[in-house]
N, C-alpha and C positions, 0 to 999 in steps of 0.2 A: 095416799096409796103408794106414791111412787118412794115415801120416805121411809115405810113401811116394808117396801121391798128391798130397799138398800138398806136398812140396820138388818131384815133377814138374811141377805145376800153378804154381807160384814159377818153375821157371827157364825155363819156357816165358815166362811173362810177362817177366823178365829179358832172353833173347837176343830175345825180340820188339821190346820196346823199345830193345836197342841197334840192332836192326836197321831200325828206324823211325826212330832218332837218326840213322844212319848216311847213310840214302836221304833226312832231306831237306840234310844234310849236303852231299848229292853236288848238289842244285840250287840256283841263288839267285837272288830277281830283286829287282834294284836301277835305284834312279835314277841317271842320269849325265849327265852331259857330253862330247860327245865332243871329245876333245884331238889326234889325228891317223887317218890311215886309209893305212892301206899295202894291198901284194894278197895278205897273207893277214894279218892284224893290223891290229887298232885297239886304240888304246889310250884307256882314258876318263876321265875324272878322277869320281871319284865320296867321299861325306864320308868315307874315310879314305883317301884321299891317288891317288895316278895306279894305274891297274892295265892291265897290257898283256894282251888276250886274242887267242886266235887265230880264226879260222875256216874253213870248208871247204866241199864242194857242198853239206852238210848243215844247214848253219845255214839260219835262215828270217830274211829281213829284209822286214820290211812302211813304207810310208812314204803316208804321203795315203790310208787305207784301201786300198791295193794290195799287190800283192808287187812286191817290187823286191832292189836288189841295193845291196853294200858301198857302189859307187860314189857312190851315190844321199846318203850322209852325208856332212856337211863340218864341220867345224869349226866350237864353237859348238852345236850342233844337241843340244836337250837329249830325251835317250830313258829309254827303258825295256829293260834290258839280259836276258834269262835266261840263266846260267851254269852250266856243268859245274863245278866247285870242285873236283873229287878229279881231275883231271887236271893238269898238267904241259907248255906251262903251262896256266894258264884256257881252258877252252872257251867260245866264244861259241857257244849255241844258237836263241837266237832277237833280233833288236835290231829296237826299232820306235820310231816318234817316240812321245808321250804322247797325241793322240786317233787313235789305228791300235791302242794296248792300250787305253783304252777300250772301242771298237769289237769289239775283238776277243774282250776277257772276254764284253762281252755274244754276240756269235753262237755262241761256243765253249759256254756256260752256258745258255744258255734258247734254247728255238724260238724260227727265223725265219721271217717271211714274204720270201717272195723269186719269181721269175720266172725259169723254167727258160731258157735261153741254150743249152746244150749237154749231150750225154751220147755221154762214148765209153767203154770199156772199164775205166778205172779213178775216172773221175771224173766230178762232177755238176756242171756250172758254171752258175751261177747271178744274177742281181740282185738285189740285198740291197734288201727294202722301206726296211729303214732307212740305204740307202746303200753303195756298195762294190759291186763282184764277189767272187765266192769260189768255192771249189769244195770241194764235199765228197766223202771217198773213200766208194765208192759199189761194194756188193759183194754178191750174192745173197741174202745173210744180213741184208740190208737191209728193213727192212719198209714196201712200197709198200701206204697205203690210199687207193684212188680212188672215189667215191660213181660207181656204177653199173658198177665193174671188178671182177668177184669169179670169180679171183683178181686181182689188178693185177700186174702184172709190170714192170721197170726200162725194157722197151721205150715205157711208156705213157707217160712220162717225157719231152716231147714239148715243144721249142722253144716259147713263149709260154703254157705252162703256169702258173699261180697256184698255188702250195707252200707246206706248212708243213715244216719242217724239224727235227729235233732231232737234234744230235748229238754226238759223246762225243768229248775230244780222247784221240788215240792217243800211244804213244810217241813217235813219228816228227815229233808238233805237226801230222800232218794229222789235219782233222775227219775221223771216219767218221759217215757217215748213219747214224744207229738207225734213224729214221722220219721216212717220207718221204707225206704225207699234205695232201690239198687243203680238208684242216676245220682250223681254228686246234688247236694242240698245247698242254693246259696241263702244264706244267710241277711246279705246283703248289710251285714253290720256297717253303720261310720260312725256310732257311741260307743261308747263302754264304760262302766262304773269303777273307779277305783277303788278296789278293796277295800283301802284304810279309812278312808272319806269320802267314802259312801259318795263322792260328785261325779257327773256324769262328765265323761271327757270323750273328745273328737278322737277315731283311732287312727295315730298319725299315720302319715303316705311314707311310701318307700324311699330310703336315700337317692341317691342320686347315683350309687352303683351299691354292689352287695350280694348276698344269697339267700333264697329262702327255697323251703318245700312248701308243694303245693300239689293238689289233685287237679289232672284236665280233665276238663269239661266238655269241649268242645276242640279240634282241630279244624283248620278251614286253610289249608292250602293254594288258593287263589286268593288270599290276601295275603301268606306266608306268615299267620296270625295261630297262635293258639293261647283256649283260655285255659285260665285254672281256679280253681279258687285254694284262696286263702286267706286263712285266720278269717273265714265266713264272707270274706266279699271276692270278687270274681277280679281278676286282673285280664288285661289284655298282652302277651307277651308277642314280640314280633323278633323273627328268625328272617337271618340274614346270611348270604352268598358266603361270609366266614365263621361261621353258626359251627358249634361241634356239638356233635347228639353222638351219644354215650349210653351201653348199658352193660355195665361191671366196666371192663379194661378195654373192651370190645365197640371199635365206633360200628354205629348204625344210623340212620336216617330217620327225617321227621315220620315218615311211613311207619314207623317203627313205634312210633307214639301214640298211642289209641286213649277214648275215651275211658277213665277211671284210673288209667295208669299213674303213678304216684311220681314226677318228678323232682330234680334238684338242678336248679335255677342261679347259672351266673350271670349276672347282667349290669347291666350301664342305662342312664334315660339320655335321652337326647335333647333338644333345645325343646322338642313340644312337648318334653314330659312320656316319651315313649319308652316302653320297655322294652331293651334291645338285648337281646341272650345273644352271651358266644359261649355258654353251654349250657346242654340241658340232659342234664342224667337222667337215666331211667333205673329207678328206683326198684320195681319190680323182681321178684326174682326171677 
């Protein structure tokens, strides 16, 4: 029996893995060139040599953080391709110039903060804190948390609303909303998949000085500590007696800094690895 269950346990693992060979077999994303543009074909030159792909209403094409169309590529125009490979010929599924995938890993990968714009039946249209519109598909199964809505409902969802966002890409390359909530979302990310090689990799820790933006989360002034998140995990920053807080040209105070406020982060770690801001703009208008 027990030999019996270790050749079944074997070849499950066996057709698992051709089947995990096979599926990512079927997808690929490559850099390119693109070399001409027909009305259902482009073809791109990419490092092994010209490759002609097709496309359809299906493909997604993004350009300047937007959606847009084939037409919108011209010769020269250096992208970022995602490909069907086990079709006949090449499928083009999604083509975007190089900061549109950027942009796009991150809203697809980690909570946004964004500003509700629209909501109709199948979608959430939104302004991206960090630039862009977008629109997430947006379905009952959606999880609305609003501070003082209990339950909250998709109706609440309300033109000039302030949102956090998280959501999962589907088949189809539309986001769906998991959660859709007016308190920052951590993510808590410390993986992340590299595009090209689909391997999953550690998302490295912050230099040892530098800048980033970041959403707070929390303020807590008896420890002179505020959190934020970024790039989906929470950091702990700590503000010091020569700390400059800034918003425009105008200094102001850590009081000045509230929950959801969008800052910009100069800072140095110290010997335990702490984040020490001697500035922190306020981003806001």
């Amino acid at each position: 029996m027990k030999r019996q269950s270790l050749m079944r346990f074997f070849g499950f693992i066996f057709l698992f893995a051709i089947w995990t060979g096979l599926t990512f077999a079927e997808t690929q994303i490559i850099d390119a060139r693109v070399a001409k543009v027909d009305d259902k074909s482009i073809v791109l030159n990419t490092a092994s040599g010209p490759l002609a792909v097709a496309f359809d209403d299906k493909t997604k094409f993004w350009k300047n953080k937007a959606e847009a169309s084939a037409d919108k590529f011209v010769e020269g125009d250096m992208v970022v391709a995602r490909l069907k490979t086990n079709a006949d010929p090449t499928e083009l599924r999604e083509l975007t110039d190089k900061t549109s995938w950027t942009w796009l890993e991150a809203v697809r990968k980690t909570p946004q903060q964004a500003t509700v714009a629209q909501l109709d039946q199948k979608y959430l249209y939104v302004k991206l804190a960090i630039g862009g519109e977008y629109k997430y598909r947006i379905t009952e199964k959606s999880g609305i948390e609003l501070k003082g809505k209990n339950p909250a409902v998709l109706s609440d969802l309300t033109p000039g609303l302030v949102v956090y966002i998280k959501g999962r890409t589907l088949a189809t390359l539309d986001t769906w909303a998991v959660l859709v909530s007016d308190q920052p979302i951590a993510s808590n990310t410390k993986t992340t998949k590299n595009s090209k090689t689909g391997k999953t990799v550690k998302v490295a820790p912050l230099p040892a000085a530098g800048t980033f933006e970041a959403v707070v989360t929390k303020v807590t002034p008896t420890i002179n500590m505020i959190d934020v998140l970024e790039s989906g995990r929470v950091l702990h920053v700590t503000y010091v007696g020569s700390t400059r807080f800034l918003k425009g040209s105008k200094s102001v105070t850590f009081r000045d800094v509230n929950t959801g406020s969008r800052v910009k982060v100069i800072y140095r770690r110290d010997k335990l690895g702490r984040i020490i801001a001697s500035n922190v703009e306020i981003l806001d208008p």
